[in-house]
N, C-alpha and C positions, 0 to 999 in steps of 0.2 A: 504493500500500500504506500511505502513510500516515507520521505521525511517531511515532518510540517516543514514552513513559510512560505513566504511569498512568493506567488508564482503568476506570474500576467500575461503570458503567453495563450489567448484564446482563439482558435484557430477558426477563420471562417470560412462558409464554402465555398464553391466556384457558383457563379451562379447560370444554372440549365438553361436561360432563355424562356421561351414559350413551352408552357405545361401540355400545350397541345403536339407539339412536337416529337419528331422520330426519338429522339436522347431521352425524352422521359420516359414512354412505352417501351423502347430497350433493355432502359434500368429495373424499370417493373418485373419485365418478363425475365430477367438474370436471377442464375441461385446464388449471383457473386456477391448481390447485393440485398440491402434492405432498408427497409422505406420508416423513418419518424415522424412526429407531426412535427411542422416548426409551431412553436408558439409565439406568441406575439407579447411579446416581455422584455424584461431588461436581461441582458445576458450577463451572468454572475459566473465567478468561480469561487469556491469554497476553497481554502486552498492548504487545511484542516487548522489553521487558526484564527482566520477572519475571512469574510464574504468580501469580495471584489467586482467591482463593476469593470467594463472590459478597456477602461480607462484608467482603471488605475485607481478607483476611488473608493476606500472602503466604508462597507456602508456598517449599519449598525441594525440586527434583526431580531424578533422577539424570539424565532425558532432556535431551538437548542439544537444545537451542532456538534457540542463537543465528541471528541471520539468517533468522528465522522471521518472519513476518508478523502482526500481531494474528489470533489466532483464540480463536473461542468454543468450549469445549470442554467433555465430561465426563470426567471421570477415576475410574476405575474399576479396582481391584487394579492400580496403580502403569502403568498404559495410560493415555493424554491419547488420546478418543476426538472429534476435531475435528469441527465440524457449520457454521461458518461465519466469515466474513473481516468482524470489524463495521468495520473502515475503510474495508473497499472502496468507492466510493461507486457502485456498481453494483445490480442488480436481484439478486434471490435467483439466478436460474438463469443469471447473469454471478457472481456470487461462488460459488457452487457448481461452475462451468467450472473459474474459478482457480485453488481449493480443490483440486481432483482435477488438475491437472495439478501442484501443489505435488511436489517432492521430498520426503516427508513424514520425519522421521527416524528413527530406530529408538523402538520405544515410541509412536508417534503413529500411528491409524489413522483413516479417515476412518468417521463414524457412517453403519453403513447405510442405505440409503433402504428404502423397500417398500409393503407394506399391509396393513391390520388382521391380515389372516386370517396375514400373515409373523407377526406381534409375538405371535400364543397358540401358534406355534409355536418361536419363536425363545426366546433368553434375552432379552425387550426388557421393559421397565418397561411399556411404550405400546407410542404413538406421536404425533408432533407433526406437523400438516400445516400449511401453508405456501404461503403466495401466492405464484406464481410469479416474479408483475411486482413485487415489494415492494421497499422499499428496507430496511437494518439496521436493523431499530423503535430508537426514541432514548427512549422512556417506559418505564417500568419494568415494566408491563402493555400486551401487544398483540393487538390481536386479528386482525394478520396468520398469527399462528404460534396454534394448538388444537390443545387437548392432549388425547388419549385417555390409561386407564389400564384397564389388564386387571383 
């Protein structure tokens, strides 16, 4: 899981262009891949000793954290909506095993997964998909994680 401190390294996606598009229906149909909601929140990292905005600003929140493990997060009407463990040094679908077997705390829920046709029905911003065999992108832009938007 890693050592606490400060870590601001939050990695965004490439962005897919049109959700109607060849590249998104490709990604769907891959077993490389796999589809999350994007939420439409402030993107946070926990970074197991304080909560970080992806500027660098640390905020201050009623949910208890301690003991909590780095995760990458969005927060959304005072919810930490958790989506990934950037210290793990594991594959996407090994940090996403640990993720969901986490005891999560009150206030912390994990970001759905799903696909397209979830996120015009759902309340989702998107959606982000995601290499399955990836390791936690370390560049600021990745084009393991493409991002659809409604």
């Amino acid at each position: 899981m890693g050592t606490a401190g400060p870590m601001r390294v939050t990695p965004k996606p490439t962005d897919g262009g049109s959700p109607d598009g060849h590249l998104r229906l490709s990604l769907e149909q891959s077993e490389s891949w796999a589809c999350q909601a994007k939420i439409d929140g402030h993107r946070t990292l926990w970074d197991g000793m304080a909560l970080w905005t992806r500027m660098g600003t640390r905020l201050d929140t009623e949910i208890e954290l301690a003991g909590m493990p780095a995760m990458d997060c969005e927060l959304r009407f005072g919810v930490l909506y958790a989506f990934d463990l950037p210290r793990h040094g594991g594959t996407l679908i090994e940090r996403w095993t640990e993720l969901a077997a986490l005891e999560l705390p009150l206030g912390v829920r994990l970001v759905p997964t799903g696909t397209w046709a979830d996120a015009l029905v759902a309340d989702w911003e998107g959606v982000v998909y995601k290499r399955l065999g990836s390791r936690y992108p370390t560049r600021p832009v990745t084009r393991e994680w493409v991002k659809f938007r409604k």
